[in-house]
C-alpha positions as CSV (number, residue, x, y, z in Angstrom):
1,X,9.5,-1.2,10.7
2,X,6.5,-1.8,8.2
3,X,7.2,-3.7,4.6
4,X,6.0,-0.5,3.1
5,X,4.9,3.0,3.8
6,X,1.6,4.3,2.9
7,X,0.5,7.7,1.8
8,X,-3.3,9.1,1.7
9,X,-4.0,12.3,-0.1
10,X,-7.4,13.2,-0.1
11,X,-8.2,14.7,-3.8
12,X,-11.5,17.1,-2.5
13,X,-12.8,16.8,-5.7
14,X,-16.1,15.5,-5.1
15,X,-15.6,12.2,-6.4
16,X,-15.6,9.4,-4.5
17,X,-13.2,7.1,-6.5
18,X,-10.2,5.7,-4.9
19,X,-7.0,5.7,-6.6
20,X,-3.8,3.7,-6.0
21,X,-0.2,3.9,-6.9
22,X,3.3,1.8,-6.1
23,X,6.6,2.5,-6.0
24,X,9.7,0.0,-5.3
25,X,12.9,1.9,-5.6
26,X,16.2,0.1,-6.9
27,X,17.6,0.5,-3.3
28,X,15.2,-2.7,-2.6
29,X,17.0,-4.9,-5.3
30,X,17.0,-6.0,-8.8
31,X,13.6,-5.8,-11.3
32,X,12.4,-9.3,-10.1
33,X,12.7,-8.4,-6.6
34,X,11.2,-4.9,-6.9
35,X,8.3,-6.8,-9.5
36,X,7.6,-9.1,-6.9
37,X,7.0,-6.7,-4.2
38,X,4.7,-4.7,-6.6
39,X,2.5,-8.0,-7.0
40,X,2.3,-8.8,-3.1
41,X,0.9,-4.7,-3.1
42,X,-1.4,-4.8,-5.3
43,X,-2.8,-7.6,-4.0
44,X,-3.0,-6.3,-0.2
45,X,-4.9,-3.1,-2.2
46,X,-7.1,-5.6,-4.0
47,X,-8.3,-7.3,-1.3
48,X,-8.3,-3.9,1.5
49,X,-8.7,-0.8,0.0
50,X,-12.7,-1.4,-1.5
51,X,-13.6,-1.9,1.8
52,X,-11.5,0.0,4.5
53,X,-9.9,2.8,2.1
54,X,-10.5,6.6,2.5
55,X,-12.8,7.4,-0.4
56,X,-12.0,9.9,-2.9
57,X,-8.2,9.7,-2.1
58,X,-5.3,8.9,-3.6
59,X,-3.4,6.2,-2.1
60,X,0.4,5.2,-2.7
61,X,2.0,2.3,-1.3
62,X,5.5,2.4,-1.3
63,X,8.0,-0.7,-0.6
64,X,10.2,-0.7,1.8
65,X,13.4,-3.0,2.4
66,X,12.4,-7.0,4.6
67,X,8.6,-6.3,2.6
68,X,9.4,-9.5,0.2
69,X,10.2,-11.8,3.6
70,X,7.8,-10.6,5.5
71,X,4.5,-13.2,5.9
72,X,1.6,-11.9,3.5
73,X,-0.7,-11.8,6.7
74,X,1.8,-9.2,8.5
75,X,1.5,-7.3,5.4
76,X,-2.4,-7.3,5.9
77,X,-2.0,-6.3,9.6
78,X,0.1,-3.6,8.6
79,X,-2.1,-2.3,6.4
80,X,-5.2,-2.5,8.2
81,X,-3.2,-0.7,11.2
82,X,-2.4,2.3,9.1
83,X,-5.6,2.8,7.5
84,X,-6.9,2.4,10.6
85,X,-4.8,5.8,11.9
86,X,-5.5,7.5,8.4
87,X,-9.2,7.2,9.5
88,X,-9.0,9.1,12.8
């Protein structure tokens, strides 16, 4: 199972702009657990979504349990593997 599950909603509005939202429920732990999941996030979406991201979409990212122990280049895999399918 992924460190986090990813939602694409194209917005069909004619602009090409990608958004991006997280979410970390408390289920995944305290506020410095759920913060630091947020961080490793945004910084898969900083460094994947300019260039393999579904333009004018909205993208959510949304943690899931094991994401914080999980190696930062699984994370990346992960994410590249599931834009990949939100491309076909």
């Amino acid at each position: 199972m992924p460190g986090f599950v990813l939602l694409v909603h194209p917005r069909d509005d004619g602009d090409a702009a990608m958004r991006i939202g997280f979410t970390v429920t408390k289920k995944i732990g305290n506020a410095v657990v759920r913060n630091r999941m947020k961080r490793r996030l945004r910084a898969l979406a900083r460094e994947l979504l300019p260039a393999e991201g579904v333009r004018g979409a909205d993208h959510v990212l949304i943690g899931r349990n094991g994401g914080n122990e999980r190696d930062f280049g699984q994370l990346r895999h992960e994410l590249r593997k599931a834009l990949r399918k939100v491309m076909r």
